[in-house]
N, C-alpha and C positions, 0 to 999 in steps of 0.2 A: 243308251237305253232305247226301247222302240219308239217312242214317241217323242223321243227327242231326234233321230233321224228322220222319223214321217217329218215333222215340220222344216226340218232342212232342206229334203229334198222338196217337198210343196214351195217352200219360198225359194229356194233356184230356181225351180221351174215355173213358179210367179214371176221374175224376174226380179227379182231382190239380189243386190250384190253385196251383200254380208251377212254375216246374223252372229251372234255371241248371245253368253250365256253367264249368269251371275248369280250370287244371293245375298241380300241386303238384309238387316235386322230391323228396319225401318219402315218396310212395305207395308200394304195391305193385310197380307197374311200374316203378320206374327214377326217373332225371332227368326224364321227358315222361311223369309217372302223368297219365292226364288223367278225369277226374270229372264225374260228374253228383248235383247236386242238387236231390230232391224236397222240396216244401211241401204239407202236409195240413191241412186247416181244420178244429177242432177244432168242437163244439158250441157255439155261445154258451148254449144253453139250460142245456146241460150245466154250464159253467163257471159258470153262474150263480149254481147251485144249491150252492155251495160255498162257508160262511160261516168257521165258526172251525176245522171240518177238512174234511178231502175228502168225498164220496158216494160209496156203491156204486153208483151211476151213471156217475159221473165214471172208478174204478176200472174197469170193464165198457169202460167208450169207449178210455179209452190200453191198455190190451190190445187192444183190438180193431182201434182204428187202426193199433198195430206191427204187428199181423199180416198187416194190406192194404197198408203200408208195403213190409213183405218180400217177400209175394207179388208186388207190384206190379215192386219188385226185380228180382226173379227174371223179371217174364216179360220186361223190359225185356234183361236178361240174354240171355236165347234170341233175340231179334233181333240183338243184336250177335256172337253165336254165327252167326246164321244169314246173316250179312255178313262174316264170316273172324277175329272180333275176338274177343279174352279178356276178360273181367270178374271183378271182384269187388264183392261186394255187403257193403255193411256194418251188422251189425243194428243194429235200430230201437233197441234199447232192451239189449243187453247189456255187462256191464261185463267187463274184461279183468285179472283178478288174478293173475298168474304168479309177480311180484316182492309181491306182498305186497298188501292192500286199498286201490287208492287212487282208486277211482270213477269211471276212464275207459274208456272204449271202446278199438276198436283205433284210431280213429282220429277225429278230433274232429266230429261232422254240422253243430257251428255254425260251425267254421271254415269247411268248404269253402262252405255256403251263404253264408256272408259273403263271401269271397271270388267266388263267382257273384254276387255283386247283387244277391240276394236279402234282404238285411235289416242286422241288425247284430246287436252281441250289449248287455244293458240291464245296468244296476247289478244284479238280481235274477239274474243267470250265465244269464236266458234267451235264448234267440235271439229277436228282433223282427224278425218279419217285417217289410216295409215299408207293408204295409196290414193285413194280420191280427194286429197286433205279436206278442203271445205264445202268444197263441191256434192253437199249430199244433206240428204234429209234423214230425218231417226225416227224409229217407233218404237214404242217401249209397252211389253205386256209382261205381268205380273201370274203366277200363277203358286199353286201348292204341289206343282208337279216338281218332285227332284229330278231336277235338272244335273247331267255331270257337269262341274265348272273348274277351272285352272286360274291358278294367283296369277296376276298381268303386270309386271312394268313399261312406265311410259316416259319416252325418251322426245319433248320437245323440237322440234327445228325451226322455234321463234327465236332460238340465243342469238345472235346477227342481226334481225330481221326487225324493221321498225315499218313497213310499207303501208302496214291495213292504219298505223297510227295515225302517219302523214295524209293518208289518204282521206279517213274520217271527216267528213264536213260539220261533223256535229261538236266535235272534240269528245267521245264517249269513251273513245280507247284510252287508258291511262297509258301504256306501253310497260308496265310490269308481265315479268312472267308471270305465267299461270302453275303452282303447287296444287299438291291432293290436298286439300282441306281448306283451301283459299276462299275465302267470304267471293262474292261474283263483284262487290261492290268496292273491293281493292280493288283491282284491274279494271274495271268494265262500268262505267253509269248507263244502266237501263232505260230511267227516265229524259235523258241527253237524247237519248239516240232516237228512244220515240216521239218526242216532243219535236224534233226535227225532222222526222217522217210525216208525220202529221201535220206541220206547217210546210212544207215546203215540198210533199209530193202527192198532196190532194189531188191532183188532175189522171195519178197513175193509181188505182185500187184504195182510193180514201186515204193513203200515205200506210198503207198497212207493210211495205216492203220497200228495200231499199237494197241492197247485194254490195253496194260500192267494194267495203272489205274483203268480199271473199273474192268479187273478180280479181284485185291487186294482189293477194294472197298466191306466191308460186308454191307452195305444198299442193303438190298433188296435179298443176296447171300442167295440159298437153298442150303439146307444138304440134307444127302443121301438119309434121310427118306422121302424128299417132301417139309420141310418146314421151 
């Protein structure tokens, strides 16, 4: 449809290196919330540079990316605004604690991107992209516009792979796969992982970031040649 292309080509040409498309029964809208998900490619150089904790570099970049995330959001917003249609946009990086601290947003960025065919989600609670694996950030907007969408399977390359487990200094990775419908808190303690951001990398961004996992993470990791 038209305006499912105009924002394709807009976010190419923003520099966004993915985008999918989905519809959930759960959304904002109703039974037919229909969604779009953005993929950001994250600095290799950046990530790299991250040994046993984060960088003020690395801090400085995930700020910086949610902020072109949302922007990018929002102008995607005003097109579907300016074709008769409603949106919601969902932050990059805010958590939603009404009922009490429990580390979620209003609505999941890895779900819906998994759901688009855009990647999956790894033993580490990251989303893996399908070629950038963890190396990327997501933005997630919601709209009433019917969007065209295609059913996705997701094919893991964590079966082998224990690195982000061993790597974890907090012990937050359990080291189970990750299924479609898996609770986050089989796999993955949330509170583990912040609680050790927070104690132990106050000196870098208040302990709001920590990467360990995804630098260790080879999905998606370039070598020196490129690829």
């Amino acid at each position: 449809m038209q305006v499912q292309e105009e924002l394709k080509k807009f976010l190419s040409e923003s520099g966004v290196a993915d985008v999918g498309f989905t519809c959930v029964d759960d959304g904002p809208f109703g039974e037919k919330s229909y969604a779009m998900s953005i993929v950001v490619k994250l600095s290799d150089a950046v990530i790299d540079e991250i040994s046993d904790e984060p960088t003020h570099s690395y801090f400085h970049h995930y700020r910086t990316v949610n902020a072109f995330i949302d922007r990018t959001l929002l102008q995607c917003g005003f097109i579907l605004e300016k074709h008769g249609y409603k949106y919601i946009p969902i932050g990059a990086s805010q958590s939603v604690n009404k009922d009490g601290w429990n580390y979620c947003g209003r609505y999941s960025h890895k779900k819906i991107a998994t759901l688009s065919g855009l990647g999956g989600i790894g033993k580490n609670c990251l989303f893996l992209h399908k070629e950038y694996g963890p190396r990327v950030r997501l933005g997630t907007l919601f709209t009433d516009c019917p969007f065209e969408t295609e059913s996705h399977e997701y094919f893991s390359p964590c079966i082998d792979c224990d690195l982000c487990e061993k790597a974890c200094p907090s012990g937050a990775i359990r080291g189970k796969m990750w299924t479609v419908g898996m609770e986050r808190e089989e796999f993955f303690d949330p509170e583990k992982c912040s609680t050790y951001m927070k104690k132990k990398f106050q000196h870098i961004g208040r302990g709001a970031v920590c990467g360990i996992c995804m630098k260790v993470c080879p999905a998606g990791r370039r070598s020196t040649n490129g690829r």
